[in-house]
N, C-alpha and C positions, 0 to 999 in steps of 0.2 A: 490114228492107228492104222487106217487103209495103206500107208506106206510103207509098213512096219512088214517082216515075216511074223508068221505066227509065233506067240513064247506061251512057254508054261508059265502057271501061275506066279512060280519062285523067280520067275527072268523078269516078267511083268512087275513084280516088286521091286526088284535090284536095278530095273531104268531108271537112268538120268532122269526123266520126263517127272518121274514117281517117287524121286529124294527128296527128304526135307534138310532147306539148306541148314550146316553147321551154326550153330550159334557162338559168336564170340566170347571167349573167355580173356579173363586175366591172366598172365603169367611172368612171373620174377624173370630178368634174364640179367646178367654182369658184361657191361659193354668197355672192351681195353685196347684205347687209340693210341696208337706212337705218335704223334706232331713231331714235326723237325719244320726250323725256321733260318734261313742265314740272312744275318743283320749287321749292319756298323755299328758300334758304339766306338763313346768318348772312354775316354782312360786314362788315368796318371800311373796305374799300377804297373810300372815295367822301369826295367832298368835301361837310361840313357847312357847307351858305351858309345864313346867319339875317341878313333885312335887315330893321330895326326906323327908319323913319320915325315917328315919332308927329303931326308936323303933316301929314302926308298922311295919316293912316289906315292905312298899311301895313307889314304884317308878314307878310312871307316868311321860311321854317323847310324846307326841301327837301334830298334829297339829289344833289348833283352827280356821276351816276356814268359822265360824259362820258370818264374816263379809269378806269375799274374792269379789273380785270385778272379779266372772268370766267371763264376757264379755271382760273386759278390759285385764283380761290374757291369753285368749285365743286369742283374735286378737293382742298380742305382741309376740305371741308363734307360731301361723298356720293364714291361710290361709280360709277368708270368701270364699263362691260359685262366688260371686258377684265380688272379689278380680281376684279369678281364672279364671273366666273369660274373668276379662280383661286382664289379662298375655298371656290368650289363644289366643282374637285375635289381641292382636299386634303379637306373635310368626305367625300366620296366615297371617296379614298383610305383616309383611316381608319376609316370605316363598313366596307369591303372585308375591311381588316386585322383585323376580328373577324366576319366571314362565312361560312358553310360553302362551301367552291368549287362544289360541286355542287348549291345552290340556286339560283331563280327569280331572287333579290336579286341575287345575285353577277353573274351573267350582266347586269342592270338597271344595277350600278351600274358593270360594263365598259363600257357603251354609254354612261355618263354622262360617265365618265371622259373617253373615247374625243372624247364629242364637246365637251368642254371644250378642248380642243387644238388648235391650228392656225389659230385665229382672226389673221386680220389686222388693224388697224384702217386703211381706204382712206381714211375722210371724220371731221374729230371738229370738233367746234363748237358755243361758248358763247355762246349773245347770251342780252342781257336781254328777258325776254318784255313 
């Protein structure tokens, strides 16, 4: 305190020096991620137009995928968040299931578990990039 100025009483209380630190609480919070991913997928869902003029010179070979159902080929072709997942913690759950309880791991792979759970999906959406 020799390096301090002099305080009143009420200063003397309200130092840093003289707080008791916060104690941790619990508290609910709602956490809402966008993901975006660009990926290849395979596909048959598309119209194959081949237009072969030969006295014009033209030959068109494209795919029409004006009507493609890409939700439906991408969840045949990869992997939702929501999918992955759950992949995740069963692989977690049975890592667990040959764990010691009272190792580092264990404690790691409850937190993992833990936060594979409770996922909503608010927004999902497939266009062609």
């Amino acid at each position: 305190m020799d390096n301090y100025p002099m305080m009143s009483a009420s200063e003397l209380e309200a130092a840093p020096f003289n707080q008791e630190p916060v104690p941790e609480r619990e508290f609910e919070v709602t956490v809402s991620q966008t993901l975006s991913r660009t990926v290849r997928i395979m596909t048959d869902d598309y119209i194959h137009v081949v237009t072969h003029e030969p006295h014009n010179r033209v030959h068109e070979d494209y795919a029409d995928t004006s009507y493609t159902d890409w939700r439906k080929a991408y969840e045949n072709a990869d992997f939702k968040i929501q999918d992955l997942l759950k992949e995740l913690e069963s692989y977690a759950e049975n890592d667990l299931a040959m764990t010691a309880s009272n190792s580092g791991k264990n404690h790691y792979l409850r937190r993992l578990i833990a936060a594979c759970k409770g996922w909503v999906e608010d927004e999902y959406e497939v266009i062609e990039s």
